[in-house]
C-alpha positions in Angstrom: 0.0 0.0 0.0 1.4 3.4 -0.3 -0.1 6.6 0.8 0.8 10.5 -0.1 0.9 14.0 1.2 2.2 16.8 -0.6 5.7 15.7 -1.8 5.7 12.9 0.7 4.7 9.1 0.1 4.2 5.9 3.1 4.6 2.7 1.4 4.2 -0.9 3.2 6.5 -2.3 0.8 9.3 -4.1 1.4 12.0 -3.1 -1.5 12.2 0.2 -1.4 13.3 0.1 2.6 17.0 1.6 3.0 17.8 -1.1 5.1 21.0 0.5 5.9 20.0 3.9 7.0 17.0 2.4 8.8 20.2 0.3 10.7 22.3 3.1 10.8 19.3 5.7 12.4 18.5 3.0 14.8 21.7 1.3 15.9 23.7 4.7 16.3 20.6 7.3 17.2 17.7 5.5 18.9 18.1 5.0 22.8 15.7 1.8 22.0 18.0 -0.2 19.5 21.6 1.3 20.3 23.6 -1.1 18.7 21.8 -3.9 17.1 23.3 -6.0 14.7 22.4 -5.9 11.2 21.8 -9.2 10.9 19.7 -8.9 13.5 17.3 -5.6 12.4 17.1 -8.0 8.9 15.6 -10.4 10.4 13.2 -8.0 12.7 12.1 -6.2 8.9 11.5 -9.9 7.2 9.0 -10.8 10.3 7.3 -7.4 10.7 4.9 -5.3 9.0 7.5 -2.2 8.0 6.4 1.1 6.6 8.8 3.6 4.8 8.7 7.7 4.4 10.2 8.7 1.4 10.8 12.2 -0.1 12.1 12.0 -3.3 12.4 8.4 -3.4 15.0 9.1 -0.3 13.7 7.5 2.7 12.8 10.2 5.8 11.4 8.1 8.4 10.3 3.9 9.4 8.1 2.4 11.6 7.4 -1.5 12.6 4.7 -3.6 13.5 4.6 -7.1 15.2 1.6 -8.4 15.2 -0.2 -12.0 14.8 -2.6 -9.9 12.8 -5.4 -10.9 14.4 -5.7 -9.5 18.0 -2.5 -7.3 19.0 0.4 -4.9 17.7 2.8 -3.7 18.9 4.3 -0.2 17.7 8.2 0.1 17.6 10.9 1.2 15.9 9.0 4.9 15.1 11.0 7.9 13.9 11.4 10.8 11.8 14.8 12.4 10.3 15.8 15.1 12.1 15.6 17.0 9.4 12.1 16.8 8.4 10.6 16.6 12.2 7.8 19.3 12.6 6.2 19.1 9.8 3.3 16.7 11.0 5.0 14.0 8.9 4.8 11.5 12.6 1.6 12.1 12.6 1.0 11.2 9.1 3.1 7.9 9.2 1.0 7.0 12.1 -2.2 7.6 10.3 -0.8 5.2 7.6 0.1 2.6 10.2 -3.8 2.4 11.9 -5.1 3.1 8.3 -3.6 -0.4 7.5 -6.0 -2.9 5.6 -4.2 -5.6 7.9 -3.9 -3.6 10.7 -7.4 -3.6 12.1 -9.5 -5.0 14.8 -7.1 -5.5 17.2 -8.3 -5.9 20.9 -4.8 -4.4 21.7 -1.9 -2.3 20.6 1.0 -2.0 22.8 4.4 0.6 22.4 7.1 1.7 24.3 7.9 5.4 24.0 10.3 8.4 26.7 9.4 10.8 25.0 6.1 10.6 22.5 3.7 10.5 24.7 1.8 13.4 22.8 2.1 12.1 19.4 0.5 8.4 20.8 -2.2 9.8 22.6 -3.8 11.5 19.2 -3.8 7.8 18.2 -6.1 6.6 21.5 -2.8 5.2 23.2 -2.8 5.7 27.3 -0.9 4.9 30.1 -0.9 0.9 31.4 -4.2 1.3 33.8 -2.8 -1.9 36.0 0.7 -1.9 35.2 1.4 -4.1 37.8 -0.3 -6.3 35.8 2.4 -6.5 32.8 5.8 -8.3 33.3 8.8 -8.3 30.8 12.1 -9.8 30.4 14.7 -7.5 29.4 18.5 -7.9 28.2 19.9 -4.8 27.4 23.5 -6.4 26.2 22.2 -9.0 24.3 23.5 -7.1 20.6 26.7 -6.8 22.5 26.7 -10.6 23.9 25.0 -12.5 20.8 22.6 -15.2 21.2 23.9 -18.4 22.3 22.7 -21.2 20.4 21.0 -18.3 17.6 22.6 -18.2 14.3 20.7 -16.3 11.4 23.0 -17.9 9.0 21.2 -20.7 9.3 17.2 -19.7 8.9 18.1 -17.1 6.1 
């Protein structure tokens, strides 16, 4: 799918990703990925729903959605090159992302954000009522550590 605004265009498609400036923007300027291996993002991209900003066929801005497709999403990966932030193009790529023909009638849609609270809430996103009620496991070195036993190699 691909969607436009002014000189602006979302697409859902797969090829015309910059897989490498999507890496570099994530592993070297998110606080959410710092460091992840390529390999790593790949296979994240392959087993996601991924949409692309483009301006001039150059790519602007990414966003990613796990999801079973059938109950829950969750949000991640979401930004905006610092050169084109302001210009309502956040909001845009999010109205692409619920606008989604495979995106809907979820009971649930769950996201992690510091700082985009704002941006979320325009979207119907609150805070966890119960959070007590949520649990995660979390290993922040794991890009710097590897995966024992958890060799992409092998399944691509």
């Amino acid at each position: 799918m691909n969607w436009t605004k002014d000189e602006f265009r979302v697409s859902d498609e797969k090829e015309f990703l910059d897989l490498h400036y999507v890496h570099d923007f994530l592993s070297n300027h998110s606080y959410w990925a710092a460091g992840i291996p390529m390999d790593i993002f790949r296979h994240s991209v392959e087993n996601s729903i991924c949409f692309g900003l483009y301006k001039d066929q150059k790519q602007i801005g990414f966003a990613r959605v796990v999801s079973d497709l059938s109950t829950i999403g969750y949000l991640g990966d979401v930004f905006i090159d610092e050169a084109f932030r302001s210009q309502g193009l956040a909001t845009f790529l999010m109205e692409c992302v619920f606008g989604h023909s495979q995106l809907q009638g979820f009971r649930s849609w769950m996201l992690a954000t510091r700082d985009a609270q704002n941006l979320y809430a325009k979207f119907g996103f609150v805070p966890i009522e119960n959070p007590n009620r949520f649990m995660r496991k979390n290993d922040p070195g794991v890009y710097s550590r590897g995966k024992p036993g958890f060799n992409l190699d092998s399944i691509l």
